[in-house]
C-alpha positions as CSV (number, residue, x, y, z in Angstrom):
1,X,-9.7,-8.7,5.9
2,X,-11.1,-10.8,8.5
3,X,-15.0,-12.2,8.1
4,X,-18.0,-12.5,10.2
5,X,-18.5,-16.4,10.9
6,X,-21.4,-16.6,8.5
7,X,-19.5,-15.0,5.8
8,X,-16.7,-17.6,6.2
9,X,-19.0,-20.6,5.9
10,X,-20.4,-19.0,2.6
11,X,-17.2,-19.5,1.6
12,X,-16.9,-22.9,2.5
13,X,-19.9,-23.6,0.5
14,X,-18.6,-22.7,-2.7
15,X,-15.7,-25.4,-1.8
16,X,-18.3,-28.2,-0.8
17,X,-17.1,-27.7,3.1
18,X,-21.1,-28.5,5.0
19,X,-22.0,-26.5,7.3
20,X,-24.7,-26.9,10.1
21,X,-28.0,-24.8,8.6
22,X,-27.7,-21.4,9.9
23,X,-29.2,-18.3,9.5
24,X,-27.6,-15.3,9.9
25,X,-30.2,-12.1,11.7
26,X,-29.5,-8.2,12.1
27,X,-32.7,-7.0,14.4
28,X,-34.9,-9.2,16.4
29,X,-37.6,-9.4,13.3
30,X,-34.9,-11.3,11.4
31,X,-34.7,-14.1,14.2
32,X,-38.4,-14.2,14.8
33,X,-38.2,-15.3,11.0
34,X,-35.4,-17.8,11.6
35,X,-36.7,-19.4,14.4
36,X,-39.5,-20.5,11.7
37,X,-36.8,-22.5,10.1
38,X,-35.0,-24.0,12.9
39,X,-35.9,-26.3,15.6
40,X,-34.2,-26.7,18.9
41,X,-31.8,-26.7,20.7
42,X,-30.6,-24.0,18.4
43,X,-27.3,-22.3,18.7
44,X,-27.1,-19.0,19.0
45,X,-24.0,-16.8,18.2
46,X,-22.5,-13.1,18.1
47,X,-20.8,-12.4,14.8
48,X,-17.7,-10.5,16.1
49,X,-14.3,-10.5,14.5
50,X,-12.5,-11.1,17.5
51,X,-12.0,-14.8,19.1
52,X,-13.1,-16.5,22.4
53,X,-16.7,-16.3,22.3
54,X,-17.5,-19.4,23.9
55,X,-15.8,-18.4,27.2
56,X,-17.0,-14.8,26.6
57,X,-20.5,-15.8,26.8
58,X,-20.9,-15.2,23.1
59,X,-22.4,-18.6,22.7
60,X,-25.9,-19.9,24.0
61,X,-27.3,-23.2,23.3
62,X,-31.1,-22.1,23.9
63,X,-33.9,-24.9,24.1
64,X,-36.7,-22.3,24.4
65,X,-38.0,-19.1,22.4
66,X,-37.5,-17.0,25.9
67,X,-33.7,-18.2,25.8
68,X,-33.4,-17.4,22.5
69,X,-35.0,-13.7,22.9
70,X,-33.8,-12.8,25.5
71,X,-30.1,-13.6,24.5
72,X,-30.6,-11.9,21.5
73,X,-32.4,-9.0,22.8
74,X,-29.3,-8.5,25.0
75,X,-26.9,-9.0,22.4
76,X,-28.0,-7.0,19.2
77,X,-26.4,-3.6,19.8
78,X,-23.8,-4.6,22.7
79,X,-20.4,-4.5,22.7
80,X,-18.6,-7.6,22.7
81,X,-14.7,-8.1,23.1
82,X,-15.1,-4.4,21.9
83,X,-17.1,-4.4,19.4
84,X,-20.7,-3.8,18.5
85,X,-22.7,-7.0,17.8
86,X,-24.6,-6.4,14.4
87,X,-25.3,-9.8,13.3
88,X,-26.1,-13.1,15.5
89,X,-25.9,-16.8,14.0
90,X,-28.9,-19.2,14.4
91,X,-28.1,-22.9,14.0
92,X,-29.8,-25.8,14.7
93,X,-27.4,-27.9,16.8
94,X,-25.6,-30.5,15.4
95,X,-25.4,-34.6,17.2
96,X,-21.8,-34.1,17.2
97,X,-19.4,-37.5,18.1
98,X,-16.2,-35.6,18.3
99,X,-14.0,-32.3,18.0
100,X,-11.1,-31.4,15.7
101,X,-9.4,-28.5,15.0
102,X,-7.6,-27.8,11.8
103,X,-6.2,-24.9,9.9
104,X,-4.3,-23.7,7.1
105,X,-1.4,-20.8,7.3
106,X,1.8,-19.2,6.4
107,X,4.8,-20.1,7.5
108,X,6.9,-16.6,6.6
109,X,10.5,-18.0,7.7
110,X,10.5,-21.3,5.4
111,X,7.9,-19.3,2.8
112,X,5.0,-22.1,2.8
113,X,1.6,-23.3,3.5
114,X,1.2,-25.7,6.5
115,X,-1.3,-27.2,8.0
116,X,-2.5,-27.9,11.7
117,X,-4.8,-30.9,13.1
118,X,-5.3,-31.8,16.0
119,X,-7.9,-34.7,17.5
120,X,-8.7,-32.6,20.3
121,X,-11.0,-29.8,18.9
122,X,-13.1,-26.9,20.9
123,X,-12.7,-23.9,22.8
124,X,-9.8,-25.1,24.4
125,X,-7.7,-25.9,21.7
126,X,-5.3,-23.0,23.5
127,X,-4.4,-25.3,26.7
128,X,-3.7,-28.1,23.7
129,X,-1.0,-26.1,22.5
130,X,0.5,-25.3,25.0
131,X,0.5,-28.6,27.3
132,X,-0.1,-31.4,24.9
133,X,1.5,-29.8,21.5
134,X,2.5,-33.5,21.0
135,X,-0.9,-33.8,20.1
136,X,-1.0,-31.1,16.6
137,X,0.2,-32.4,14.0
138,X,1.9,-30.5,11.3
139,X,1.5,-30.8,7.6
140,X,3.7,-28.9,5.7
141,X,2.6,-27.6,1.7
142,X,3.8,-27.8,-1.0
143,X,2.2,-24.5,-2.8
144,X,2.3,-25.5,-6.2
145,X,0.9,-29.3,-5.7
146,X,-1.3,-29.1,-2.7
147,X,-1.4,-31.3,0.3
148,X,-0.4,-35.2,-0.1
149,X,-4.1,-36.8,0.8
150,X,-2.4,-40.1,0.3
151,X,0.0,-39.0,3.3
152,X,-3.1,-37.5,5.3
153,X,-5.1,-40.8,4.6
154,X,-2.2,-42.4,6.1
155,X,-1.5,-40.5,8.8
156,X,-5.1,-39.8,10.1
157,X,-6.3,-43.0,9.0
158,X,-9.5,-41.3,7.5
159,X,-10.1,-40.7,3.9
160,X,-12.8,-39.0,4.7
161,X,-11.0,-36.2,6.8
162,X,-8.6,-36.1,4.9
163,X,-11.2,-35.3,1.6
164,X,-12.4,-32.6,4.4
165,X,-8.5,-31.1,4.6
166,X,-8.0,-30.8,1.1
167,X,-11.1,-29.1,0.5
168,X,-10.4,-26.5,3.4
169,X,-6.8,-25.7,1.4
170,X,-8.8,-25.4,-1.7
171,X,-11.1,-22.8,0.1
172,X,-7.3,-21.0,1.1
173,X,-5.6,-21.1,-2.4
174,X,-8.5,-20.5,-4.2
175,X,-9.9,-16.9,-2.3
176,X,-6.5,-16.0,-1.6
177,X,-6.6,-16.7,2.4
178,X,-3.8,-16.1,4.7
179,X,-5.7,-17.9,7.2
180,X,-8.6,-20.3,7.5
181,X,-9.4,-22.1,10.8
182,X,-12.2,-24.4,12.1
183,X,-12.9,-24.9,15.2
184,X,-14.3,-27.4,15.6
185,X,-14.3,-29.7,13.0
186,X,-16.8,-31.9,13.6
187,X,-17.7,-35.2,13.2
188,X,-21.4,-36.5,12.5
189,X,-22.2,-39.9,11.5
190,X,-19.9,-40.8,8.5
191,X,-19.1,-36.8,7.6
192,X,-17.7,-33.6,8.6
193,X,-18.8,-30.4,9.1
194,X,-17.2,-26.8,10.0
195,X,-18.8,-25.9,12.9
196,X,-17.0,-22.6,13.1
197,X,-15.5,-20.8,10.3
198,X,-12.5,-18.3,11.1
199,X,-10.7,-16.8,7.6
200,X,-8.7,-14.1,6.9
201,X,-8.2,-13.1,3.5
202,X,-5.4,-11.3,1.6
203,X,-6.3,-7.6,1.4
204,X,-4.0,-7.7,-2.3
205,X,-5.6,-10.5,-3.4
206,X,-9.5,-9.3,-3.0
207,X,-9.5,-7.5,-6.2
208,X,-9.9,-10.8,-8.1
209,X,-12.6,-12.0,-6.0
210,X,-15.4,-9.5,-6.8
211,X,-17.6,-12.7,-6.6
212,X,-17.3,-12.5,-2.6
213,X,-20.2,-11.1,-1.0
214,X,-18.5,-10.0,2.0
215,X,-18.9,-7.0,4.2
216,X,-16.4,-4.2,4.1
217,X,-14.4,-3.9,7.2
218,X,-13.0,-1.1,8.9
219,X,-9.2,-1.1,10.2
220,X,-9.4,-0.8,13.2
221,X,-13.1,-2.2,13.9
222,X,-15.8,-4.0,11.9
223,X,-17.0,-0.9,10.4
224,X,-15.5,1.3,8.4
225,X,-15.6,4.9,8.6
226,X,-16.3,7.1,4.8
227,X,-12.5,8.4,5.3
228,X,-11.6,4.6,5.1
229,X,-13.9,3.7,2.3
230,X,-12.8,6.7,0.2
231,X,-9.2,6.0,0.5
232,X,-9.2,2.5,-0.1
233,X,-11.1,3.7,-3.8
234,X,-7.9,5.7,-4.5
235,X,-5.8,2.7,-5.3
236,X,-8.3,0.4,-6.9
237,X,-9.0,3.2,-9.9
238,X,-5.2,3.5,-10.3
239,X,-2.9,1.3,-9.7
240,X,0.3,3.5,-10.1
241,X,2.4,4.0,-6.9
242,X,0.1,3.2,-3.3
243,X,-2.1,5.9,-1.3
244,X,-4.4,4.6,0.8
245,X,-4.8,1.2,0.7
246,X,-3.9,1.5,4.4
247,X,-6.3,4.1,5.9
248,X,-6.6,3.6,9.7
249,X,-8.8,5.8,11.3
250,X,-8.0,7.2,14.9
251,X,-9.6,9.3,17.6
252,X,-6.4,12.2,18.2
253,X,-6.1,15.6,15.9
254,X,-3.1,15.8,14.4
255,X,-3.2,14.2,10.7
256,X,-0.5,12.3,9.4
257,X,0.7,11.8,5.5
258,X,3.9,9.0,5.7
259,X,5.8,7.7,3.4
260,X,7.3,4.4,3.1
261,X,6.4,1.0,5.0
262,X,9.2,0.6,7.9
263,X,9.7,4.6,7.8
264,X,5.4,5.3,8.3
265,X,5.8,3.3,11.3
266,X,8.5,4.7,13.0
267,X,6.6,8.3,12.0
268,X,3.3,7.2,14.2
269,X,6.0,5.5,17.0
270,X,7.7,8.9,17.0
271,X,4.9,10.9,16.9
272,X,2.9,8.9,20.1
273,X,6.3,8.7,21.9
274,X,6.3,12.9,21.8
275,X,2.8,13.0,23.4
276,X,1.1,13.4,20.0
277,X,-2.7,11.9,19.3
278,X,-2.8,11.3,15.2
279,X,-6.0,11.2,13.8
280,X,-4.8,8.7,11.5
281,X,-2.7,6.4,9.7
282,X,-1.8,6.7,6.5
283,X,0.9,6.0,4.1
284,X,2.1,7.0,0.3
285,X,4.9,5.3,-1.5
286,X,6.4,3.7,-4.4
287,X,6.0,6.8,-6.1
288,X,2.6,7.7,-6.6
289,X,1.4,10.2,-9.3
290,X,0.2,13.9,-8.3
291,X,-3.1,13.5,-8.2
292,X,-2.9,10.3,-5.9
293,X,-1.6,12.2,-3.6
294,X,-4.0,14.8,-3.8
295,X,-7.1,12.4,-3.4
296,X,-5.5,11.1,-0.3
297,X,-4.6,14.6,1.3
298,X,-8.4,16.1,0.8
299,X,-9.7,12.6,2.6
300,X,-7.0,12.8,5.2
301,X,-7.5,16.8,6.1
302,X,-11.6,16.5,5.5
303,X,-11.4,15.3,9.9
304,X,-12.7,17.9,11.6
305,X,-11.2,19.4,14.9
306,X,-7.4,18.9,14.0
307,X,-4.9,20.8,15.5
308,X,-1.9,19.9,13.1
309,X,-0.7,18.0,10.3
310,X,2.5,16.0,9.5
311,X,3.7,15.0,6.0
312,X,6.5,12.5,6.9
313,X,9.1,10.4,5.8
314,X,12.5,8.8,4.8
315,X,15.2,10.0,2.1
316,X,13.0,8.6,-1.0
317,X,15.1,6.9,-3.5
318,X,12.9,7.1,-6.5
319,X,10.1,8.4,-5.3
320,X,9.6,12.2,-6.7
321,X,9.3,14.7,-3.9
322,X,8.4,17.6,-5.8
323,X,5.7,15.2,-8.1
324,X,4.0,14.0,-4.4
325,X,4.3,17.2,-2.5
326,X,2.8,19.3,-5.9
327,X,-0.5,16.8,-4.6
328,X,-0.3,17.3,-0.6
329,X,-0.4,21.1,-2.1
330,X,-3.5,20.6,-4.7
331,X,-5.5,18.8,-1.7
332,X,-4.3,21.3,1.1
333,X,-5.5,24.0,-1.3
334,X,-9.2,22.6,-1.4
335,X,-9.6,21.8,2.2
336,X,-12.3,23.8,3.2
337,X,-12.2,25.9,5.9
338,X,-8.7,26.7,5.2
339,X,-6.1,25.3,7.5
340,X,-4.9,28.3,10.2
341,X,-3.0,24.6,11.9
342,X,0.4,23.9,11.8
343,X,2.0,21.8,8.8
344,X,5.5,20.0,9.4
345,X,6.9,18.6,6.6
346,X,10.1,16.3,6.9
347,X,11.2,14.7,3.9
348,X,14.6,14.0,1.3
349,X,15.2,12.6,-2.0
350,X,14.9,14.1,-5.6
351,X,13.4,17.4,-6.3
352,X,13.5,17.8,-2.5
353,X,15.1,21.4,-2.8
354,X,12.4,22.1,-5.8
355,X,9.7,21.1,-3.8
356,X,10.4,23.3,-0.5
357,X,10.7,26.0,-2.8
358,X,7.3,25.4,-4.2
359,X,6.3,25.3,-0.8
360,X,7.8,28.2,0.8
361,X,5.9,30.1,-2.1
362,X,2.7,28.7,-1.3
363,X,2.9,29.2,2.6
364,X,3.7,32.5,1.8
365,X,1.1,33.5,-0.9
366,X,-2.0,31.6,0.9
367,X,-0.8,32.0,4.6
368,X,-0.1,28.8,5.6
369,X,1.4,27.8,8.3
370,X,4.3,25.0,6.8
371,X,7.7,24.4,8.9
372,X,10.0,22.2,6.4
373,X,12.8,19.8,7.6
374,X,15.2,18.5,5.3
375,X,16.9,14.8,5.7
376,X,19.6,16.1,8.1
377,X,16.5,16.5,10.6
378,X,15.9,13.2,12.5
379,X,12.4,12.0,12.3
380,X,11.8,12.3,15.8
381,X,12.6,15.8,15.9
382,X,10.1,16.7,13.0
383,X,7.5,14.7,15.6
384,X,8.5,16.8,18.2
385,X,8.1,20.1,16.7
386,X,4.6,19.1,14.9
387,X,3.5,18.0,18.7
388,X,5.0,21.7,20.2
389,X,3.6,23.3,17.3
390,X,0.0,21.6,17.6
391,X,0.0,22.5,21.4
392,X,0.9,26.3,20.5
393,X,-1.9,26.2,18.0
394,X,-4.4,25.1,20.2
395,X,-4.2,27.2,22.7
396,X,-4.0,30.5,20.7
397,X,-6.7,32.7,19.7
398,X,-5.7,31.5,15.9
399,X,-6.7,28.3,17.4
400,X,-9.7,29.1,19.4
401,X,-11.1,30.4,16.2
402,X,-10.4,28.0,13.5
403,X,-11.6,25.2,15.7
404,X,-14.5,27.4,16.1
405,X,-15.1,27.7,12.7
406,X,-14.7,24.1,12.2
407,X,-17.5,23.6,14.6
408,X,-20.0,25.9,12.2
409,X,-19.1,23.9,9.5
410,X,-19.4,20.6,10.8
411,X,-23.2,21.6,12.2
């Protein structure tokens, strides 16, 4: 999960990392407030997740209350890098007397920690990589002890930053960050402050941090949709098996069930490559019980307008197919107004040939429409038949009149 700026230097805080004073506003009342509190030059700035909002425009030092209005004013409610601005920073500007940059990450081929500095600081830390990277240096961790501050002292030649370091890994280790950047670091009489705050925390690690007062994010922008929220609830109450911790919402109409982490992404490659638009990403694995799956299929069919669904994956090697498919069939059941789409259904492994049974019963019974492919089907095929399928449904009368009905519903 990324944060906002201002939730990032909240962080810091509770690691003793200073921070210019800020105040973070949602609506134009909220700065009028803040601008009580600061004095100029203050420094105004979007809270977006994405990067580069310096050379964006993102950023405004403003020396009046017009400045600072009207920047706001245009701001709140625009999009920015592609996303909506909700929140903008106030700061009072700091007497800054020089730029560093620093972070703390993964290295996943040696499986450590390292750290980055660098003297030269700011928004274009980007051209320092790339034409001075003599200039970065590179601490590497050890995870268990921490950085060496006697090396950094050395090295740097300033306790003091280095004090500054070791507090910004104690922010990583301790919340559980796989990345936290600042940009700049900088320096103001005799200390250090984070300027910026860029942090990414470990999406398996924020259940132990219920301390956090963060915002939740969406997947795939900073605000998540109910379908997102609600799957995301399925694993925290039950921690047997995963279905949907990873709920991506999307704008297409065919909904997708996978299965397995490599397989689920070769499902929505597949799928995309035949000329199908999923309405999501999802995936269940590591053998969930029945009525995980069930939550998950009732969240994942509760989109309206959809055109087809696909319940895909590899030849499961402990996972039980008949357990999981039992729940895709206790959520389809409940989906109201009953599915007239098409339902492919590709998957192997034990209690396959029990399951399809179960299945063929049910299509036949309730009248749905389920095409099942065995193992000896490729996964790409089982794409292209839910995309032919979809297309077929779609422009039927069938079609016509379940998205119709849909349409009642949803008003």
């Amino acid at each position: 999960m990324k944060l906002y700026e201002f939730e990032g230097h909240n962080l810091f805080s509770k690691v003793g990392i200073a921070s210019p004073f800020f105040v973070a506003c949602s609506n134009m009342d909220e700065v009028e407030q803040a601008r009580k509190r600061l004095k100029f030059p203050i420094v105004a700035k979007v809270q977006v997740l994405s990067g580069k909002r310096g050379k964006g425009g993102g950023i405004k030092i403003c020396t009046n209350e017009k400045q600072l209005n009207d920047f706001c004013r245009g701001m709140f409610g625009a999009e920015f890098s592609g996303e909506g601005v909700r929140f903008i920073s106030l700061a009072e500007k700091a007497q800054i007397e020089g730029e560093y940059y620093a972070s703390i990450t993964y290295d996943t081929t040696l499986k450590i920690p390292f750290l980055l500095f660098s003297k030269s600081g700011g928004m274009d830390i980007e051209e320092v990589k790339k034409n001075s990277p003599e200039e970065i240096l590179r601490f590497d961790i050890n995870p268990f002890s921490g950085p060496d501050k006697t090396n950094l002292s050395k090295k740097l030649k300033d306790e003091t930053l280095a004090d500054f370091l070791i507090r910004l890994w104690d922010a990583f280790i301790r919340y559980d960050c796989r990345l936290v950047e600042v940009n700049p670091v900088a320096k103001v009489g005799d200390d250090y402050l984070a300027v910026d705050a860029k942090i990414i925390l470990d999406d398996a690690g924020l259940a132990r941090h219920r301390d956090l007062d963060v915002l939740q994010k969406g997947s795939a922008g900073a605000i998540p949709t109910e379908r997102e929220l609600a799957a995301r609830k399925i694993d925290e109450e039950d921690y047997r098996g995963s279905a949907g911790s990873t709920f991506i919402e999307f704008g297409g109409d065919i909904a997708v069930l996978a299965s397995g982490g490599g397989a689920s992404l070769l499902v929505m490659d597949a799928l995309s490559e035949a000329g199908g638009k999923p309405s999501n990403y999802t995936e269940y694995s590591g053998n969930p019980p029945r009525e995980k799956v069930e939550k998950l299929t009732k969240i994942t069919l509760s989109k309206e307008g959809l055109s087809g669904c696909l319940v895909c994956g590899a030849v499961a090697n402990f996972t039980d197919i008949y357990e999981t498919l039992a729940g895709f069939a206790d959520g389809l059941a409940e989906v109201k107004p009953k599915p007239d789409y098409p339902i492919v259904i590709r998957r192997g492994g034990p209690r396959q040939k029990e399951a399809y049974e179960m299945l063929e019963k049910l299509a036949k019974k309730e009248g749905f429409d389920i095409h099942l492919f065995g193992p000896e089907t490729p996964i790409s095929v089982a794409c292209r038949e839910m995309v032919r399928l979809s297309e077929k449904f779609k422009s039927s009368e069938k079609g016509q009149a379940f998205l119709q009905e849909v349409s009642k519903v949803k008003a």
